[in-house]
ROTIDO-943059 format. One line per 10 residues: number of its first residue (from 1); their letters; for each residue x, y, z of C-alpha. Coordinates in nm, 4 decimals. Example, Ala and Ser with C-alpha at 12.3 -4.5 7.8 and 13.67 -1.06 7.14 Angstrom:
<sites>
1	AS	1.2300:-0.4500:0.7800 | 1.3670:-0.1060:0.7140
</sites>
This chain:
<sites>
1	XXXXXXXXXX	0.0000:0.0000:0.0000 | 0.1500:0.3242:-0.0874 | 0.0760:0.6975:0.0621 | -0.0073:0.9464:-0.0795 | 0.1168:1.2747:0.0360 | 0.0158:1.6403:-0.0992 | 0.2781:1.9146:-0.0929 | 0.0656:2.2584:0.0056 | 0.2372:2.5605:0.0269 | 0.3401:2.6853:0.3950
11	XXXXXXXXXX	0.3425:3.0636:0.4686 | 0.4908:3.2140:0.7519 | 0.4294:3.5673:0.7954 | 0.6428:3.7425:1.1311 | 0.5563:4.1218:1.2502 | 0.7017:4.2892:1.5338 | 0.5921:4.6421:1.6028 | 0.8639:4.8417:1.7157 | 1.0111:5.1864:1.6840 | 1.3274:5.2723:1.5409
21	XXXXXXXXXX	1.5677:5.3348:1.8080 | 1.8897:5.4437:1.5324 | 1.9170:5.7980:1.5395 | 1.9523:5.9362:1.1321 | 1.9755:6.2861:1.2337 | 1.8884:6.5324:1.5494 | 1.8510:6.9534:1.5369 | 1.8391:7.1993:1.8029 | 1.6143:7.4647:1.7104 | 1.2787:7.6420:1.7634
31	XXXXXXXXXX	0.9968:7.4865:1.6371 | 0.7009:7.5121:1.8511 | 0.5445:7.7530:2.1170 | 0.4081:7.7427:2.4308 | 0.2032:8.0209:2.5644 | 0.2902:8.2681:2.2575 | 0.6105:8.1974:2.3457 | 0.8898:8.0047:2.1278 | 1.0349:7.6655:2.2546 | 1.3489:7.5577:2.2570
41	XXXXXXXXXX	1.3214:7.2030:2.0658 | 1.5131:6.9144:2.0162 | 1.4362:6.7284:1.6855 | 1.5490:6.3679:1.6178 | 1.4906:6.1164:1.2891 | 1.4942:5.7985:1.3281 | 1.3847:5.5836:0.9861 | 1.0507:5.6945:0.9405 | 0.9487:5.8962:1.2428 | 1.0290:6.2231:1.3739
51	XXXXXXXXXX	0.9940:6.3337:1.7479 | 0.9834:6.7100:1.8706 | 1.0935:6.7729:2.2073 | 1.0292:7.0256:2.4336 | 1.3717:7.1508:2.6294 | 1.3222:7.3039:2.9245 | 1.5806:7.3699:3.1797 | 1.5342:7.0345:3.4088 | 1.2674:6.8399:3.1814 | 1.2210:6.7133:2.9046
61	XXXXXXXXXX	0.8788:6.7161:2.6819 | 0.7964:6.5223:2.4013 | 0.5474:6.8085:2.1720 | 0.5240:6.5586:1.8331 | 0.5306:6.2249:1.6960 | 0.5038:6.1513:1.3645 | 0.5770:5.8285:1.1231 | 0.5939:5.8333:0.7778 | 0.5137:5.5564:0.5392 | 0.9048:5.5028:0.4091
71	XXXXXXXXXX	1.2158:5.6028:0.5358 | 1.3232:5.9941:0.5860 | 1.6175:6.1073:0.4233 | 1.6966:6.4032:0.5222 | 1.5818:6.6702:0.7464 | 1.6889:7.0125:0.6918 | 1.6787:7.3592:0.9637 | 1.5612:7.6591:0.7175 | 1.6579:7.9772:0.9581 | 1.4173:8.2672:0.9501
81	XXXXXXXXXX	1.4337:8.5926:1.1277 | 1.2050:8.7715:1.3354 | 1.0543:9.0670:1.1927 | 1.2909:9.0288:0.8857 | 1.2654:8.7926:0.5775 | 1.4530:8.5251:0.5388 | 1.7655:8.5388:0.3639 | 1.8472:8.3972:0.0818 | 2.2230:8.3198:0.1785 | 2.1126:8.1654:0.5317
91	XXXXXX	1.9247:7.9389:0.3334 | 2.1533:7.8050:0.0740 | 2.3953:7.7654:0.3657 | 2.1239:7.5469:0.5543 | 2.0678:7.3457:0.2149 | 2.4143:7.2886:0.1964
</sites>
């Protein structure tokens, strides 16, 4: 007597949810306010998410958390001035 044996195709699917922990890039700038007044925040990439933090002199705040659907390649400070338009040689410097 001989068996018979049918070959079906396995699939084996593993997820694990979990943030990127590799920093790609961090900035020190202002970004956000807090009672009509500008923050002091610390930006960090890391694959496909940026975080904005908050810096204040003992703590530490996180304002933002985003994710993107692919990796971020760059992230870029543009300076402007108050009461004053940008200028045009700050920014190639900050695109350079």
């Amino acid at each position: 007597m001989s068996k018979i044996y049918s070959n079906q195709d396995s699939y084996f699917y593993n997820a694990s949810i979990k943030p990127a922990t590799a920093l790609l890039k961090t900035l020190l700038c202002r970004f956000t306010t807090t009672n009509g007044r500008l923050d002091q925040n610390l930006i960090t990439v890391c694959s496909n998410i940026i975080n904005i933090y908050s810096l204040e002199q003992h703590s530490i705040e996180l304002k933002i958390n985003s994710s993107f659907n692919d990796k971020i390649v760059d992230c870029i400070a543009v300076p402007v001035l108050s009461n004053r338009a940008p200028r045009k040689r700050e920014i190639d410097q900050a695109l350079d």
